[in-house]
N, C-alpha and C positions, 0 to 999 in steps of 0.2 A: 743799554738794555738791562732791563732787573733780572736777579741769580733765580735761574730756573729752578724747579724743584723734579725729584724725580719723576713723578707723573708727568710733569713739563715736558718731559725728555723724549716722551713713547710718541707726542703727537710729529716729531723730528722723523720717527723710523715707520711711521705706517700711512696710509691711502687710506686705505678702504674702512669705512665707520657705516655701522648699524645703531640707530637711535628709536629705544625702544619709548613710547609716545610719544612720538617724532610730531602729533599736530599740538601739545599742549604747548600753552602760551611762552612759557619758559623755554621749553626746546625749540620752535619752530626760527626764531632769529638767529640760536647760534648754527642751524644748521642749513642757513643762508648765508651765513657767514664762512664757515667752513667751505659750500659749494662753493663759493667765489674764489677761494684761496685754491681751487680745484682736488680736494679730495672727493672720492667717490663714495655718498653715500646712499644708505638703503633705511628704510624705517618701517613702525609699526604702530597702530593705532587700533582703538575701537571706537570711536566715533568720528562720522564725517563734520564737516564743519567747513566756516573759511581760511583755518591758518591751514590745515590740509589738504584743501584745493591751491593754496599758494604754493605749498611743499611741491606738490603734486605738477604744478605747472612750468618747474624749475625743471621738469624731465628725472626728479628723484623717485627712483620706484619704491611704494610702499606697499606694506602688508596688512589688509582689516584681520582684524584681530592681532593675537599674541600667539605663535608657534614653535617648537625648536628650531623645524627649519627654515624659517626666516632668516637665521643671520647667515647661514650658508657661507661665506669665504671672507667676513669679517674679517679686520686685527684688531678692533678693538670695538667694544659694544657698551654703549652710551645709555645710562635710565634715569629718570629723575625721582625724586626725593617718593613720588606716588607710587611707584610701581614695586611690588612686593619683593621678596626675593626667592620666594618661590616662584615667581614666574617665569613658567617653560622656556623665554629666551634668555634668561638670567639664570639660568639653570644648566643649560645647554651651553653656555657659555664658558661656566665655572667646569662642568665635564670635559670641553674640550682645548683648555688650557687657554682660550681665548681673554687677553685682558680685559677689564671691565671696569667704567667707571664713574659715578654719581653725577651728575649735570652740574653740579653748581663747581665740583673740582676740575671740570671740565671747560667752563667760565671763567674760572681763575687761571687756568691754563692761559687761555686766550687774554686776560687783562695784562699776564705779565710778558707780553711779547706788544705793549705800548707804553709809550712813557709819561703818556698824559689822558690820565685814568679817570673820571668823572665820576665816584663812584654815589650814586643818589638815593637816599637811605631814608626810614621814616615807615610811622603805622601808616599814614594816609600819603597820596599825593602823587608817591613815588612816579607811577606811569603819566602824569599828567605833565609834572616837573621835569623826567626827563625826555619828553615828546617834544616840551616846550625850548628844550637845552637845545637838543635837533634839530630843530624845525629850523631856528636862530642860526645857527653853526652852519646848515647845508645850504641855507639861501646866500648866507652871507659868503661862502664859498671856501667855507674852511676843510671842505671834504672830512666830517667826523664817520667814524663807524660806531654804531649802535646795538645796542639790547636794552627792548623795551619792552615792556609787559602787556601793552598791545597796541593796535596798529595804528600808525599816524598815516593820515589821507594824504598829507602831502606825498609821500613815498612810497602807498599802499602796502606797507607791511609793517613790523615789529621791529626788523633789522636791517641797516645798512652798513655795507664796507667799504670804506671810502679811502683816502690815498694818503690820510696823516698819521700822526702820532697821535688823535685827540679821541680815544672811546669813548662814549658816552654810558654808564650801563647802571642798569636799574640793580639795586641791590635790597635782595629781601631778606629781613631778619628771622623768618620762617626755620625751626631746627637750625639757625647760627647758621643756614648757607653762608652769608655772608664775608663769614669769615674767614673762607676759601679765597676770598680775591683778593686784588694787591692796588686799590687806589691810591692815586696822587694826592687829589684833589676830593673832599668828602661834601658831601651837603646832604645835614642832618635838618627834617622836615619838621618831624612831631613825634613824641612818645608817648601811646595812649596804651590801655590796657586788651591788647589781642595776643593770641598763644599759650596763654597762660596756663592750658593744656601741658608746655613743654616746658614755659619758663617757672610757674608755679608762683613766682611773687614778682611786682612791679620791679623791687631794685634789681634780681636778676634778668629784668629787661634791660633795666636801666644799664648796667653793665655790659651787657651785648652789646648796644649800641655803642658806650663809651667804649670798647675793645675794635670796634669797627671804625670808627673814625679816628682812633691812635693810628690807624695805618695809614693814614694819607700825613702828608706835611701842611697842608691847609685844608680847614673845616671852615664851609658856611653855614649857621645854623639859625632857628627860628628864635630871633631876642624873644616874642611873647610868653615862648611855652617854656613853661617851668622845669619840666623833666629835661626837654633839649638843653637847655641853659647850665643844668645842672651835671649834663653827663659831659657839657665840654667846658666845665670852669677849672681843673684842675690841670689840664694836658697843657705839657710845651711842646705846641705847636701852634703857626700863625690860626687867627681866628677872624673870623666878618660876619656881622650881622644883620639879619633882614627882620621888619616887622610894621607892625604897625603903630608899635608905639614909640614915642620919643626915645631920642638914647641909642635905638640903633642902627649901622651904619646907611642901609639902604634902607629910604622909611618910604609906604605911599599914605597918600594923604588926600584929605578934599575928595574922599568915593562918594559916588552917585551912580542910584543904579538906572543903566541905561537898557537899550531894545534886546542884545542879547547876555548881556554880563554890565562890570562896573567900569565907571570912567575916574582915571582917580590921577594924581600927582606923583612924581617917584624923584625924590631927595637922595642923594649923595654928601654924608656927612654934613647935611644941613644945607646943602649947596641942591638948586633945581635943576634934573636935568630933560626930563619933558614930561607931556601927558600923555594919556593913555587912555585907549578905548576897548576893554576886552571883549570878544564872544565868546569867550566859556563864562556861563553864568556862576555868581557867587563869590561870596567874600572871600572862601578857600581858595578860590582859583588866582585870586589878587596875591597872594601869599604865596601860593606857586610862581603865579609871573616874577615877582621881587627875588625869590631864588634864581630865579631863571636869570634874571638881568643881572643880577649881580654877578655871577657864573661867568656870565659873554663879557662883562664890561673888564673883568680879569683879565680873560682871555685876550682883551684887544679888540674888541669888536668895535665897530664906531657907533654911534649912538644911531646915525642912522642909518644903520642896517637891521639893528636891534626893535626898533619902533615898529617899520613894516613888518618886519618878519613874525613877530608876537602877532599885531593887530588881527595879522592872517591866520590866526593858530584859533582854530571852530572845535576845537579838544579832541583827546585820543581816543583812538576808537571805543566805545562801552565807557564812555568819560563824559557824561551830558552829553548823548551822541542823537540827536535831530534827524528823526527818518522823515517828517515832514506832517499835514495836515491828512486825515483821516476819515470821512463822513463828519469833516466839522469838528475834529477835536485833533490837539495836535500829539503827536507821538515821539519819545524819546526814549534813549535805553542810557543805564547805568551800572557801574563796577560795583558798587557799593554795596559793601555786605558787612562792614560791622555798624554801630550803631551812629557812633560819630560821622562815620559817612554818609549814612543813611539822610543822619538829622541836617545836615550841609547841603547833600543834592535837594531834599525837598524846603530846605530854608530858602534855596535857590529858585527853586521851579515857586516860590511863594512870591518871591519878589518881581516874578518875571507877571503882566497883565492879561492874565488864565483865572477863568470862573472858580473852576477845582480843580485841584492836587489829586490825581488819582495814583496811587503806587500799588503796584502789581510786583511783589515780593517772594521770593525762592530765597528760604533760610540757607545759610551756607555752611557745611559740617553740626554735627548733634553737638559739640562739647562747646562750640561758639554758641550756638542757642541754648544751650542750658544756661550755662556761663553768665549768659548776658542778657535772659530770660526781657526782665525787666528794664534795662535798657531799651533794648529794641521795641518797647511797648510806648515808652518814651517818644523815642524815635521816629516812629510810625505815627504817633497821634500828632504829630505836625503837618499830614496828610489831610485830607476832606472822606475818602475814602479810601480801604485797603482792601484788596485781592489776593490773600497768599495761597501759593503752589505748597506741596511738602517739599519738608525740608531734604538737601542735596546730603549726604551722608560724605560725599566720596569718599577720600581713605578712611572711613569709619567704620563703626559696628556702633550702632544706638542703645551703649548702656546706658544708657540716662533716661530712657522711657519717654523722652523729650519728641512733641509734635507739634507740629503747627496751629495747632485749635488749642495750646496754653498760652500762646498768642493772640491768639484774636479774643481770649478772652477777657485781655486787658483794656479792647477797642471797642469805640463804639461804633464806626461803621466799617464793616467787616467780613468778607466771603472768603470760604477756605475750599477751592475747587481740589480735585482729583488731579487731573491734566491739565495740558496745556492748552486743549480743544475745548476743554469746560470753560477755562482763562479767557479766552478770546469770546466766547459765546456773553459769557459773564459782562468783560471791557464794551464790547457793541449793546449792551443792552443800558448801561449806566453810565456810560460819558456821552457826554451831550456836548453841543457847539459851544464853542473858546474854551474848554477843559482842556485842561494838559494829562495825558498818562505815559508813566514811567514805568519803565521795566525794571528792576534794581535786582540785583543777588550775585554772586560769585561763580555761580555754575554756569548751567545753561538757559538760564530764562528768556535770555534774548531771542531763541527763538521764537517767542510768542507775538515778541514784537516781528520779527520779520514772518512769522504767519501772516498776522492783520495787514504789511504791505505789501505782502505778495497777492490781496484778494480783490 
């Protein structure tokens, strides 16, 4: 086992855990994880949703809203990186000597009580990559436990705790959480320019990253991308590479795009070791799978366990997630909120044989859409037409003056609704038979799409 640290230590002497936004995507896996290991916990939320009704279904009581006296007979009360510190149960907490402590040191807790860390790191991909590491690992019957950034259908949730040594956990460079945990094993995706709120210049991203994967003893990273390549050319520790171009270790090749995603070849040091047929649509997603495979074929996986179990992988939830046909036009929801994302899921939904691209957009935080104003204009014009929501602020306050109609002013076909009600009225009026519409943003838009299926 790896040298505990002192925060390590409190999760040895206490039960009872209060997890204040116990439904956010972040919290809600480790506190299935927790429950399994049988602590007794309580949480709190303000908005309902599905990772709260999964909380909620595990027999964890929660509390809508934020109060002091929610945490009531705690030992220890759990918040993550959103939640202010002034908030009444963060408050109440420090008054009554109760210890308390940030989600991601919380996570770290939990990686250093396994010995084979998976730690999957990266601006894009992270949840999709390590959905696909799972998905691989639980058929194949290797019992991993997880933290995912959201939910794999195989499993219908975020998280599992399974009977090995093998975690699987998604690692976000968001304020250097990351840095909080203790992987083995690292697989570095992409480094593109998001945060820059906190990090302020690319190398100080660059360096976050290269600081996170010094902690593992083997890094898998992307041979394409220049800044990955860059931030692990220096470190002594083993390295392996995935891409698409010559030169590294695990290469796919011969793509063609097929009904739901790409069918392509996947080489080992030049040596063939079979084809593939993906349903997550996009060349992103080929580059996830290649991480992915490389990962399991480490691990011992056999090839054929690896093959099926991918094939089967339809993406993570809010990951090109297919709610089906609609009055004649088909319907999907997406993660994707920064630009680069954006421009991937709709290069994807382009490839796929759909009349029009319709994307239905909720900007995620004011200082990403200032930031990357023009990007995302970019971005979005790779669409036939766009529907933006205002933008999601969440931990924000909009000193930037920044709205969604500086956007659409870069577009030429373009509606900037109020609600989500106006969204939907909007979408039924202007997709027509074989269009595809996407829901895409980082908040909550997805509910718009599960409006239109629930009618």
């Amino acid at each position: 086992m790896k040298e505990l640290r002192e925060t390590d230590l409190l999760l040895t002497k206490i039960k009872k855990v209060h997890m204040i936004g116990i439904g956010g995507s972040g919290m809600c896996p480790i506190a299935e994880i927790l429950h399994s290991k049988g602590y007794i916990l309580t949480g709190s939320d303000n908005n309902e949703g599905d990772t709260l009704n999964r909380i909620k279904a595990l027999g964890i009581k929660v509390f809508m809203g934020h109060k002091a006296e929610n945490i009531n007979d705690a030992e220890l009360v759990v918040y993550s990186a959103a939640i202010a510190e002034d908030n009444p149960e963060r408050v109440a907490a420090k008054e009554r000597g109760i210890p308390t402590m940030e989600r991601s040191k919380l996570l770290g807790a939990i990686t250093r009580q396994y010995n084979n860390v998976i730690g999957v790191c990266g601006t894009h991909g992270k949840t999709t990559t390590s959905s696909m590491i799972t998905q691989i690992l639980h058929l194949s019957k290797m019992e991993p436990s997880a933290v995912i950034g959201g939910k794999l259908p195989l499993i219908g949730s975020n998280g599992l705790c399974g009977n090995s040594d093998i975690f699987v956990c998604e690692s976000c460079e968001f304020v250097n959480t990351f840095l909080e945990l203790s992987p083995d094993i690292s697989v570095l995706l992409n480094i593109d320019n998001d945060h820059l709120d906190y990090f302020k210049t690319m190398e100080n991203l660059v360096n976050s990253f290269k600081k996170f994967v010094s902690l593992s003893n083997l890094v898998f990273y992307n041979f394409d991308d220049e800044l990955s390549s860059q931030a692990v050319a220096e470190l002594p520790i083993n390295k392996v590479s995935f891409g698409l171009n010559e030169g590294s270790d695990y290469t796919a090749k011969n793509l063609k795009p097929a009904k739901f995603g790409y069918c392509f070849d996947v080489y080992k040091k030049g040596e063939f070791l079979y084809s593939f047929e993906l349903s997550a649509p996009g060349k992103h997603n080929v580059m996830n799978a290649l991480a992915a495979i490389a990962v399991c074929d480490y691990l011992g996986v056999a090839a054929t366990d690896i093959k099926p179990a991918l094939q089967e992988f339809k993406g993570a939830g809010r990951r090109f997630e297919f709610y089906g046909e609609f009055d004649g036009f088909m319907l999907a929801d997406d993660y994707a909120h920064h630009p680069t994302e954006i421009a991937a899921t709709l290069s994807a939904a382009k490839d796929l044989n759909y009349n029009n691209v319709i994307a239905v957009f909720q900007p995620f935080t004011f200082s990403r859409t200032a930031l990357l104003k023009d990007e995302f204009i970019r971005a979005l014009s790779i669409a036939d037409k766009v529907v933006l929501t205002p933008i999601m602020g969440s931990r924000e306050v909009n000193t930037y003056g920044i709205k969604s109609e500086d956007i659409a002013a870069g577009l030429n076909e373009c509606v900037c609704v109020n609600s989500f009600e106006e969204a939907v009225s909007v979408i039924k009026s202007i997709a027509k038979s074989n269009d595809i519409v996407i829901t895409m943003g980082g908040g909550d838009v997805y509910k718009i799409a599960k409006i239109i299926a629930s009618m």
